[in-house]
C-alpha positions in Angstrom: 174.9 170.3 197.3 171.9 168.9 198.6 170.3 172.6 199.1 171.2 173.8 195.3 169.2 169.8 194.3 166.2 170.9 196.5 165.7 174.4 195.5 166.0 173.1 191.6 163.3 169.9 192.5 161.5 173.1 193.8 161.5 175.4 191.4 160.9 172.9 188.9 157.6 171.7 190.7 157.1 175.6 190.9 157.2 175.8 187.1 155.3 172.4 186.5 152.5 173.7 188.8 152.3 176.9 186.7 152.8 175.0 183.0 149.5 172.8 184.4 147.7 175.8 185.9 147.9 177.4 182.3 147.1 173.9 180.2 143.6 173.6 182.6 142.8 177.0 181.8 143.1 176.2 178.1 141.6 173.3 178.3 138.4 174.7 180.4 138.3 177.3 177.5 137.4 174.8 175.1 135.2 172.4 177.2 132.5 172.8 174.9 134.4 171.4 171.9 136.5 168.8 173.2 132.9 167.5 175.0 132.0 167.0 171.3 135.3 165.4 170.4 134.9 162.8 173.6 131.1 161.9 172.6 131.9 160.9 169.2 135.1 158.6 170.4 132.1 157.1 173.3 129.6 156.5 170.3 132.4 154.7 168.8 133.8 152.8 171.5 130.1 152.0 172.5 129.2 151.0 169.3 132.1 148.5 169.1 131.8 146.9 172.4 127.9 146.1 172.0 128.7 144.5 168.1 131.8 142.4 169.5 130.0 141.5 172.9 126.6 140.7 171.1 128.8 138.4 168.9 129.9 136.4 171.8 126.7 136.6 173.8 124.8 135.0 170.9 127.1 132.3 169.7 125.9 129.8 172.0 122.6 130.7 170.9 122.9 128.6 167.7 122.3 124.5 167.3 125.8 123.9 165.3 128.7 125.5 164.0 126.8 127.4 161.4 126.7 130.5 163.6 130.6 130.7 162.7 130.3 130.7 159.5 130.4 133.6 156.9 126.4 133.4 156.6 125.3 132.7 160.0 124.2 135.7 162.6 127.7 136.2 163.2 128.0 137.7 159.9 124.7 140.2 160.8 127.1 141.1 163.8 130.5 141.7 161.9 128.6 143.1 158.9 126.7 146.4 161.3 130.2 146.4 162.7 131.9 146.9 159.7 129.5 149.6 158.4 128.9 152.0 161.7 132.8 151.8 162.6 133.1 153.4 159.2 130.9 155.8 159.7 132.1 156.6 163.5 135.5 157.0 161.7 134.1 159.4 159.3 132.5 160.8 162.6 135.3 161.4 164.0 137.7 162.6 161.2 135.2 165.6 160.6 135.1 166.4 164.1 138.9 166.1 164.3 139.0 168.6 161.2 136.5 171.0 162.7 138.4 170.9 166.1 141.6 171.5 165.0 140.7 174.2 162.9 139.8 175.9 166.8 142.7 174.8 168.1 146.0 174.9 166.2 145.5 178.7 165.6 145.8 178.8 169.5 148.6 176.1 169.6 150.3 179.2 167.0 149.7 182.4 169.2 151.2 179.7 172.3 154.2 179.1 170.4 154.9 183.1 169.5 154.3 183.7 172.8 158.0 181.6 173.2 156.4 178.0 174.9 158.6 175.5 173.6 157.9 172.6 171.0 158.4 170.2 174.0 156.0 172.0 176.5 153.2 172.4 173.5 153.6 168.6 172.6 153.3 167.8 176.3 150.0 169.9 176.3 148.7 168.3 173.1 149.5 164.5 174.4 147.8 165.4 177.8 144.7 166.1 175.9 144.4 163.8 173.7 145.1 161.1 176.8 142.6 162.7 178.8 140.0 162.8 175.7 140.8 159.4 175.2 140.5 157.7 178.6 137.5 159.5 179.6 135.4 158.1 175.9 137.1 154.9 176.8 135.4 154.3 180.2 132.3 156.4 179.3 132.4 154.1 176.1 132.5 150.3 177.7 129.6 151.7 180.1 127.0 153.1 177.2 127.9 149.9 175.3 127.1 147.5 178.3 123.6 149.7 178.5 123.2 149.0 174.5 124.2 145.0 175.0 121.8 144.2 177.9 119.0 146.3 176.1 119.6 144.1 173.0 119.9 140.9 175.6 116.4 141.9 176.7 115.1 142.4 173.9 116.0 139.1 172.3 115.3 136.8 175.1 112.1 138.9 176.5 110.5 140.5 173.8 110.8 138.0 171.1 110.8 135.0 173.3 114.2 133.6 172.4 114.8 131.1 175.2 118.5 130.0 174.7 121.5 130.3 176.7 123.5 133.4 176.5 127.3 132.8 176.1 129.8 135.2 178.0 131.4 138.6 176.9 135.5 137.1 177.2 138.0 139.2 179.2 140.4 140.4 175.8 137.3 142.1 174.1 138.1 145.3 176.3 141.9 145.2 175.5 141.4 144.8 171.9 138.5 147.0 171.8 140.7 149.7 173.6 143.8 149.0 171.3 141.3 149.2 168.1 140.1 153.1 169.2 143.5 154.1 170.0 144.5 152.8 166.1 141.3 154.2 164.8 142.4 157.8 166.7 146.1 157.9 165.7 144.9 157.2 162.0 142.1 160.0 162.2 144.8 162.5 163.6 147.2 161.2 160.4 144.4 161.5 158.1 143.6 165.0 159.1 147.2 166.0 158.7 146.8 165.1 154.9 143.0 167.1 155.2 144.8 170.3 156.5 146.2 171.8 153.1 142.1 172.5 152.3 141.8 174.6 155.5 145.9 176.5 155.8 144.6 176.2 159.6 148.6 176.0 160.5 149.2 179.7 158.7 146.6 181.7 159.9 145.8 182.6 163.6 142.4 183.7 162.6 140.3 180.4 162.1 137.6 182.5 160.4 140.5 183.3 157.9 140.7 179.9 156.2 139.7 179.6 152.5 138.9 176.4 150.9 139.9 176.0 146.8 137.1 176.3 145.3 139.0 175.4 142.0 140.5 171.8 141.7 142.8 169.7 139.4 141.5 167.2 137.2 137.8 168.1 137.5 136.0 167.1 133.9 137.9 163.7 134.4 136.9 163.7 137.9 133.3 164.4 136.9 133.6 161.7 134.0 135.1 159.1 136.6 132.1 160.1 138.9 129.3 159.9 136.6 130.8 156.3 134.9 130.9 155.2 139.0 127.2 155.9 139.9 126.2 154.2 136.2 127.9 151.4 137.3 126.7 150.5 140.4 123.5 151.4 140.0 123.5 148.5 137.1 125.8 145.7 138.9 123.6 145.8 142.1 120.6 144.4 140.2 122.6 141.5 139.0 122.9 138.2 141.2 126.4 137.1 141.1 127.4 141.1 142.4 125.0 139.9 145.9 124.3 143.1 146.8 127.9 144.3 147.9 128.2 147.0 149.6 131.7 148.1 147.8 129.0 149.0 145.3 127.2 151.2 147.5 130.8 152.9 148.3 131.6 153.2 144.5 128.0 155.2 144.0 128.6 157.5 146.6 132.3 158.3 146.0 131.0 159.0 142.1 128.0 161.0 143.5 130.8 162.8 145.4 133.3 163.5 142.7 130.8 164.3 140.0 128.6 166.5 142.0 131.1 168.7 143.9 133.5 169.1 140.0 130.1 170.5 138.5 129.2 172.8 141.2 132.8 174.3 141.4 132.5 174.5 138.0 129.4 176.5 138.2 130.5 178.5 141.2 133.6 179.2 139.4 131.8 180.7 135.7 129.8 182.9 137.9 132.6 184.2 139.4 134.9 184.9 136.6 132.1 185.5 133.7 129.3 186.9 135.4 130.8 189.0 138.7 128.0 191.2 138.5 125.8 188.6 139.8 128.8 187.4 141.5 129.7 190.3 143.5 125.4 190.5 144.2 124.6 187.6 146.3 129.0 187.4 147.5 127.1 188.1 151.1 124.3 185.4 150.3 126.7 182.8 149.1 130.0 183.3 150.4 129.7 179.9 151.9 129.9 177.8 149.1 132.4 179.6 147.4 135.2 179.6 150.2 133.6 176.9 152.2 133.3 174.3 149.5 135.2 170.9 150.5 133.6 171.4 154.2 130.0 171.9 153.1 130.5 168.9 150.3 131.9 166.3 152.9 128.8 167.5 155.4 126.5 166.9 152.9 128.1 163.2 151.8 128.3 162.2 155.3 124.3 163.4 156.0 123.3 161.7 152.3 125.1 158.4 153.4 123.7 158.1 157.1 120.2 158.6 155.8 121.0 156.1 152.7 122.8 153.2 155.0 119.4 153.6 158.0 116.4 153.8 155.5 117.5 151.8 153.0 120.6 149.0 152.7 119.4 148.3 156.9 115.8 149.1 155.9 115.6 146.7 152.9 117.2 144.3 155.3 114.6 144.6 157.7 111.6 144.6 155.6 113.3 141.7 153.2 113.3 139.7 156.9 109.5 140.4 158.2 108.1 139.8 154.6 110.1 136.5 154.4 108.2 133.1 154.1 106.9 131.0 157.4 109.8 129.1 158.1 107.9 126.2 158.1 106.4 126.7 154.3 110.4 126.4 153.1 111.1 122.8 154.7 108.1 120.1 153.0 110.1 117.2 154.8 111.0 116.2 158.0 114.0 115.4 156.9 116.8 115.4 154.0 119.1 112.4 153.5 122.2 112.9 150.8 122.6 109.3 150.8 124.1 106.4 149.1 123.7 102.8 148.7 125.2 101.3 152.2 122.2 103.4 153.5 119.5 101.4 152.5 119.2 99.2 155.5 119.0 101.9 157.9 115.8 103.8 155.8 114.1 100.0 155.8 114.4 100.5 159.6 113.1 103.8 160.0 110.1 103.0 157.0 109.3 100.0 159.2 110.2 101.5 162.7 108.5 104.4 162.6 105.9 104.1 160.1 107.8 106.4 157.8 107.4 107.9 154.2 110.5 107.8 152.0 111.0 109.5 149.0 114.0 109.0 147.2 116.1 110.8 144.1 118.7 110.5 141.8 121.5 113.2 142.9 125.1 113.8 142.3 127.3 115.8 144.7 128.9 119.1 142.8 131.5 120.8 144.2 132.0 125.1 143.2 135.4 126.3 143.5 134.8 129.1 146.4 131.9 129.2 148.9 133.9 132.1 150.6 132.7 135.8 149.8 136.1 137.2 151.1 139.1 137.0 148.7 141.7 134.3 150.5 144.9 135.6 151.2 148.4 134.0 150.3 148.8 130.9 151.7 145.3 130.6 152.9 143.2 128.0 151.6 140.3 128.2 149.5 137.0 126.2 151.1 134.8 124.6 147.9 131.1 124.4 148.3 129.2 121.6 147.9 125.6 121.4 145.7 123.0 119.2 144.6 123.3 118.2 141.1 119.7 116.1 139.6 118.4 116.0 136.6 115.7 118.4 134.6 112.8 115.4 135.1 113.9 115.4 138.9 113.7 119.2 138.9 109.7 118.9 137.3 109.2 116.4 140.2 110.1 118.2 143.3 108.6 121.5 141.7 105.4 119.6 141.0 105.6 118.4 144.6 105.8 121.9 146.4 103.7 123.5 143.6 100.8 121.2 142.7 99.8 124.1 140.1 103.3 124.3 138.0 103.4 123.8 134.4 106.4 122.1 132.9 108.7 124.9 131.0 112.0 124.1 129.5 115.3 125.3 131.1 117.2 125.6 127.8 120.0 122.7 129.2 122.1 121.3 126.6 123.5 117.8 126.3 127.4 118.5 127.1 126.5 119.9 130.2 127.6 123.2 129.4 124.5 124.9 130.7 122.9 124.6 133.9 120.2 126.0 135.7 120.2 127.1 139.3 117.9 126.6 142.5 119.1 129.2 145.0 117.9 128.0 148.2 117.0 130.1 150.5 114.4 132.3 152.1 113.5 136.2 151.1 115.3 137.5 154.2 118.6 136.6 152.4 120.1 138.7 150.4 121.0 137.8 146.5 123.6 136.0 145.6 125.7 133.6 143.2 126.3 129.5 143.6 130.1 129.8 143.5 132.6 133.0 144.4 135.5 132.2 142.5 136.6 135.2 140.7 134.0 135.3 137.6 130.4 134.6 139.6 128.8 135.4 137.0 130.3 131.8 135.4 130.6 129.0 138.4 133.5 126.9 138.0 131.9 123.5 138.9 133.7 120.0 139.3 131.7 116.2 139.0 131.8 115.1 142.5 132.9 115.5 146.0 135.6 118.7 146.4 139.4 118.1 145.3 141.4 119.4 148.2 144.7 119.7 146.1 143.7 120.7 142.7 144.7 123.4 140.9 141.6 125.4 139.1 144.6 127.1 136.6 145.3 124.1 135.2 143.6 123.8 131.7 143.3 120.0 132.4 141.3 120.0 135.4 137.4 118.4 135.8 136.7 122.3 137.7 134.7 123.7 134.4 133.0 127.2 134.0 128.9 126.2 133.1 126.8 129.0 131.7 123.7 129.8 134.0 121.0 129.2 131.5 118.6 130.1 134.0 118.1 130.2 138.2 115.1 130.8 140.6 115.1 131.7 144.5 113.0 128.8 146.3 113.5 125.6 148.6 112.3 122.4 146.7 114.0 120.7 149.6 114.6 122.9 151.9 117.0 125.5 153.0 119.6 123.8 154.7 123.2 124.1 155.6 124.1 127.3 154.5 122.9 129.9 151.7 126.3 129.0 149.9 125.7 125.0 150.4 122.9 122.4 148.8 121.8 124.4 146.4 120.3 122.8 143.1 122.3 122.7 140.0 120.2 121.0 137.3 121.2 119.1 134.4 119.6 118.1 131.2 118.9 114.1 131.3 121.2 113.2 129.0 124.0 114.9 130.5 122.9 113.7 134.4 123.4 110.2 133.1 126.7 110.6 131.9 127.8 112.7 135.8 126.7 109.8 137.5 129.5 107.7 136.5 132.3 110.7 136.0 133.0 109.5 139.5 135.0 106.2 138.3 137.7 108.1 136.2 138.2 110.4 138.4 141.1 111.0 141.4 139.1 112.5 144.1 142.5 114.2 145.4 143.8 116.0 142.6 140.9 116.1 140.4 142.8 114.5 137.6 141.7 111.6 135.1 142.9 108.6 136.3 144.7 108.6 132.8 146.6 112.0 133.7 146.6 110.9 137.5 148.7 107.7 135.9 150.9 109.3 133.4 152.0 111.9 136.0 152.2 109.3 139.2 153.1 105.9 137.5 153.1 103.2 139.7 154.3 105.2 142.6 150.4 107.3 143.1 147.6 104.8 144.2 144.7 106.9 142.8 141.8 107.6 145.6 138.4 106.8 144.1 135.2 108.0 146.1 131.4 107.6 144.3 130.4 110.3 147.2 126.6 110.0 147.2 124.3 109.0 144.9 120.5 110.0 146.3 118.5 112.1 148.1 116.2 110.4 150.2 113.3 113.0 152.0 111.5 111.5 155.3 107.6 112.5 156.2 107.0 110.7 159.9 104.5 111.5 162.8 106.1 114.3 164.9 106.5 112.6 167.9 109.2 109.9 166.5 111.1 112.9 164.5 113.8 113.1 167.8 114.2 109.2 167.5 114.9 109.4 163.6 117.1 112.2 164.1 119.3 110.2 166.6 119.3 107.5 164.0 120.3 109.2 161.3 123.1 111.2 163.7 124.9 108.1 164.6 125.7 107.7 160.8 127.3 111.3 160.0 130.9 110.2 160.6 130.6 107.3 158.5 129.1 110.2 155.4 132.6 111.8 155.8 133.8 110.7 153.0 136.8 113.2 152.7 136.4 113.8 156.2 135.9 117.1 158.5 135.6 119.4 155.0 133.0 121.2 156.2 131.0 121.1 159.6 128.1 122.7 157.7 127.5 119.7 155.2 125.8 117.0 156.4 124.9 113.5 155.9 121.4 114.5 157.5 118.8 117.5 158.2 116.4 117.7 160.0 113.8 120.6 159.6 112.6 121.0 163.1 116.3 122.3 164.0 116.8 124.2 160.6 113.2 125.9 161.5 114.4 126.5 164.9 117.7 128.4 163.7 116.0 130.4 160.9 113.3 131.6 163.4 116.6 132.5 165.6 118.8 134.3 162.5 115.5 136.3 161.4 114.4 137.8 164.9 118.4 138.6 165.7 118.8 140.2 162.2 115.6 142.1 162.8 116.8 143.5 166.0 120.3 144.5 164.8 118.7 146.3 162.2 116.2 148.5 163.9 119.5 148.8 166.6 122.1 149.5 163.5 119.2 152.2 162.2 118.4 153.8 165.1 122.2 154.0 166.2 122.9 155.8 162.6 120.3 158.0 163.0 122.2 159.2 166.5 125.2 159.5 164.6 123.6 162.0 162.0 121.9 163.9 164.7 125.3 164.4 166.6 126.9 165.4 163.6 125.0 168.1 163.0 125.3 169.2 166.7 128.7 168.9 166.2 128.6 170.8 163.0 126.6 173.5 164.6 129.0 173.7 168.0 131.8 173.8 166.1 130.7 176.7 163.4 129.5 178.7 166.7 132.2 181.1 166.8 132.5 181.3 163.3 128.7 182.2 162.6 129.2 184.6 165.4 132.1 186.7 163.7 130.1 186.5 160.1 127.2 188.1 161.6 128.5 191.0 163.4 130.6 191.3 160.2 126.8 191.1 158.1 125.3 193.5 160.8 128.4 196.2 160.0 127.9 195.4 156.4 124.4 196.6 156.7 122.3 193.0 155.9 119.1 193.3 158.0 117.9 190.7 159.9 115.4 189.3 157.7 118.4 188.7 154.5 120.6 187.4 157.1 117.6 184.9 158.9 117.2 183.7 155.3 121.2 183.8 154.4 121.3 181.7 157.6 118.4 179.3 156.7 119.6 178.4 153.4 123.0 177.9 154.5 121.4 175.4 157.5 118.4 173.6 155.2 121.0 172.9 152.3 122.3 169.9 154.8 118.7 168.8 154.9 117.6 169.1 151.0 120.0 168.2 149.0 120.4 164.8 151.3 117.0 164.2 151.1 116.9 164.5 147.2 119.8 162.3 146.8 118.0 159.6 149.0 115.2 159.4 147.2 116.6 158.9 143.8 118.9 156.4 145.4 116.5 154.7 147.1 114.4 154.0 143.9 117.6 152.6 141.9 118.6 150.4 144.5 114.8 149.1 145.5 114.6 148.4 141.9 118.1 146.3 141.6 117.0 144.9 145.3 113.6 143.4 143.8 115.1 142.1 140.6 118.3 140.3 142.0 116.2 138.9 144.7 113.7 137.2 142.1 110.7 139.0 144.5 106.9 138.4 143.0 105.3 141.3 142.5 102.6 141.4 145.1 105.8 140.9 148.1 107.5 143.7 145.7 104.7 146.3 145.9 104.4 145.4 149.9 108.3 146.0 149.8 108.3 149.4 148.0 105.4 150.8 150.3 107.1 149.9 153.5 110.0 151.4 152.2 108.2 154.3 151.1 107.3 154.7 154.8 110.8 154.6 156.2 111.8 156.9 154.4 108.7 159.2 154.5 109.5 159.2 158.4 113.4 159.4 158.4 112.0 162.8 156.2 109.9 164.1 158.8 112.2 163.3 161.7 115.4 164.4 160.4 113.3 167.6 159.1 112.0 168.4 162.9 115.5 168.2 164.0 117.0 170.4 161.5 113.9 172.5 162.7 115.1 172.9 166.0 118.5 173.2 165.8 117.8 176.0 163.0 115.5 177.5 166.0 118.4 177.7 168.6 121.0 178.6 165.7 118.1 181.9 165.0 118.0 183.2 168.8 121.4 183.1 168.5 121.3 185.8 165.5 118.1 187.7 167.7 120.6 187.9 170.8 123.5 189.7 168.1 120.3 192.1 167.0 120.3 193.1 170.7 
């Protein structure tokens, strides 16, 4: 018994040792593809660890909580995050496609040659497990090379000196878990890609035809052209802050229009004109049977070069043509005050020898200060603004502009219209005072934010105000947040009547007292804040600002007047810190652009390695086929180069024209003058001059090694 159980143990290890001997082979075969197939998955998992482990390294880099917050660096972090893990996705899926196409014609002959579905699964999950652990480790080790280059860079280079905080132990777990997901979902979404490509039918992977035909294509090309239309005209407006869904929508109409109308060409010439057809077949047989695989190469090519000289470029050249920090904060200090406070500024006026300057306000609350839609059950955060009147507005514009000439706002008496200071420096993007649903209509409320009210109901104080007009500057200075203490100003007459809504008003609910009473009775005691009533601005000697601000710190609790709301509103602000931060935010955002563009720029280059590695065997097959045909070597160099250059062209066309119409909507939603607009548009003109020239060299030598490839078939 025990003889017949070790002679089957060894003739099973006998049979395992073959299976394996058979699957290296295989897998040595195609080395030079799956070597692709593991760089892309180490870009990605590179790319991932140095965005999350940046995160975490600068967060203690920041003076307050702000660096959490949707606006802070964090979101420069989660944002270049966000946009190369799509595009390392993309990466990968075309790779995937391209691979496969080598590889399940093999898997076929295997299974004809009798291996069984469980030995062939086996040899698929052993690949994919070796592919994936090797990217992995290669992965966390190029990303900790790409975080301490960014480390040293923002501590040495730009002089940063703050402490850095530590990389925690669950980033590599979830960053691990997050490229197996990303993995399994490119090998589902290549399963739904395979019907282009009938890879799973035909052992010969030069074989496969792509449609050139589709369903639906003058819709598709209607849908396409309404798409581009449409972006291009919601970027340039405000309350659309620049999204980059918009940027999505362009290309997937560029996409959809562009590839309908030339199938539609392709296909008349076919059909109506095969004379001509049957002419240049040689010439152009690529774009008829290769048309879904040479449109998503030339979308992914037009997207990388759009996303690195332009929506990273603008952000880049928007940050080193910003104001001086210090030009944006003319006080030492910002006080949203009220009455208990006066004692404490008599101090400090006295105490420190002190200027005070003081101003009629009234807090406004908008009903979202969140970009992100909330999700059910999750609660929607209000911002808070400054509400003064349209003399107040002269006053503090006088006093940063010495030159400004009094212009009406257009401000009606009911308060209907307002008109809107967006505070905040040319570094930051464009964007509306409140995010609740309709931006381009803030629903505003009297006073300090209603935790419990309902915006639906057609009762409630939370009112949609027409923007009459807005500006980008900082009469006051750019505190808190981009989304927080901006200026909403009112005409007089209405100011007067919001500095007493206050007193019939449930701070709760939001409700009139007379509603709050008919609906609560005598068993709701209605909760009546003022909230404050004044801004106070504070000029001192620098050597006392440390003292004032420690003074005006040990009153911030007491300012809570609905309590921990929101970290990022303050009783208090002092500019020193808020110069300090921006100085921060702008030399991080800076880096992680030029890092985010140079990264991109790797990520085109390897596609078209890829691209080319992968089409090696192919172009090998079509050219003895050309050779047999008869095509000398001169058609068949320029067959070749037209086939390579069309990757480079037709991107390059498409971002130019792109470029312009988003510059254009850039400028105008971010209110630039037109001497910082000009600088703008010729910086930008250079980008992408270079990314040109570059990308054009590249193509240049890759076309070079692609042509002693054809020279070596001659021979």
């Amino acid at each position: 018994m025990l003889k017949k159980i070790f002679f089957k143990l060894l003739g099973e290890m006998k049979k395992d040792k073959l299976f394996f001997q058979i699957m290296k082979k295989i897998f040595l075969g195609h080395h030079k593809e799956l070597r692709i197939l593991i760089l892309c998955e180490t870009i990605l998992t590179a790319i991932s660890y140095a965005i999350v482990s940046g995160y975490q390294m600068f967060s203690n880099g920041h003076s307050s909580e702000y660096f959490m917050q949707e606006d802070g660096i964090s979101k420069s972090f989660l944002s270049a995050g966000t946009i190369l893990l799509f595009c390392g996705i993309i990466l990968i899926i075309t790779v995937l496609i391209s691979y496969l196409g080598k590889r399940i014609p093999e898997y076929v002959f295997l299974q004809r040659m009798g291996i069984s579905k469980k030995d062939l699964k086996t040899m698929v999950l052993y690949e994919a497990a070796i592919s994936y652990l090797v990217s992995i480790i290669a992965g966390f080790f190029v990303g900790k090379i790409l975080t301490e280059g960014l480390k040293i860079l923002m501590v040495r280079a730009l002089h940063i000196n703050f402490k850095l905080g530590r990389v925690a132990f669950f980033t590599y777990p979830s960053i691990c878990i997050l490229i197996l997901f990303i993995y399994g979902l490119s090998f589902l979404l290549v399963r739904e890609l395979q019907s282009d490509f009938l890879i799973i039918t035909n052992m010969n992977e030069t074989a496969r035809i792509e449609k050139l035909e589709g369903k639906f294509r003058v819709p598709k090309i209607m849908i396409g052209i309404i798409l581009c239309i449409y972006s291009v005209y919601a970027y340039s407006k405000i309350y659309h802050y620049e999204s980059a869904y918009l940027i999505i929508a362009f290309f997937a109409g560029l996409y959809l229009s562009l590839r309908n109308i030339f199938s539609i060409f392709l296909e008349r010439i076919k059909h109506k004109k095969q004379k001509k057809y049957y002419k240049n077949l040689l010439m152009n047989h690529r774009f008829y049977y290769r048309m879904n695989t040479v449109s998503r190469y030339i979308l992914f090519f037009s997207l990388m070069s759009f996303l690195s000289c332009f929506y990273f470029g603008i952000q880049f050249i928007g940050t080193i043509n910003a104001e001086k920090a210090e030009s944006l904060y003319p006080y030492d200090f910002m006080c949203i005050a009220d009455k208990s406070d006066d004692k404490l500024f008599e101090k400090i006026k006295e105490k420190y020898h002190a200027t005070l300057i003081e101003y009629p306000m009234v807090r406004v609350a908008n009903a979202d200060k969140t970009e992100h839609l909330e999700g059910r059950g999750e609660i929607i955060i209000q911002g808070q603004q400054i509400a003064i009147s349209e003399s107040t507005y002269y006053k503090l514009k006088k006093a940063v502009d010495p030159s400004y000439k009094k212009k009406s706002l257009n401000l009606d008496k009911a308060g209907k219209r307002i008109y809107v200071v967006h505070q905040q420096d040319r570094a930051t993007k464009a964007q509306p005072v409140d995010w609740y649903y309709n931006k381009k209509t803030p629903t505003l409320h009297i006073g300090l934010p209603c935790e419990h009210c309902d915006y639906a109901d057609h009762e409630t104080t939370y009112e949609k105000k027409i923007v009459a007009g807005e500006e980008i500057s900082s009469l006051t200075g750019c505190y808190s947040t981009p989304k927080c203490e901006n200026l909403i100003v009112f005409s007089d007459e209405y100011f007067k009547k919001a500095q007493n809504e206050w007193k019939d008003t449930e701070v709760l609910t939001g409700f009139k007292l007379s509603r709050y009473k008919a609906m609560y009775g005598d068993d709701g005691e209605p909760y009546i804040v003022e909230g404050p009533t004044k801004l106070v601005f504070i000029q001192t000697d620098k050597k006392y600002i440390d003292q004032i601000d420690k003074e005006l710190e040990s009153k911030e609790e007491k300012h809570k007047y609905i309590g921990n709301y929101d970290s990022t509103v303050k009783f208090h602000y002092s500019s020193k810190t808020a110069i300090t931060d921006m100085k921060t935010e702008r030399a991080v955002k800076s880096m992680i652009c030029v890092y985010i563009i140079v990264t991109l720029s790797m990520l085109n280059w390897i596609m078209l390695y890829a691209m080319n590695e992968m089409e090696k065997k192919e172009k090998a097959e079509c050219e003895k086929f050309l050779i047999s045909m008869g095509m000398d070597r001169k058609e068949r160099k320029k067959m070749n180069k037209r086939e390579w250059y069309i990757y480079w062209i037709v991107p390059t066309i498409i971002l130019i024209i792109s470029s312009v119409l988003f510059m254009r909507d850039t400028m105008i939603a971010r209110m630039y003058p037109n001497d910082i607009r000009k600088i703008c548009e010729l910086q930008e003109a250079a980008v992408i001059a270079v990314w040109i020239v570059i990308n054009g060299i590249y193509f240049w030598i890759m076309n070079r090694k692609a042509r002693r490839r054809i020279e070596n078939y001659d021979k």
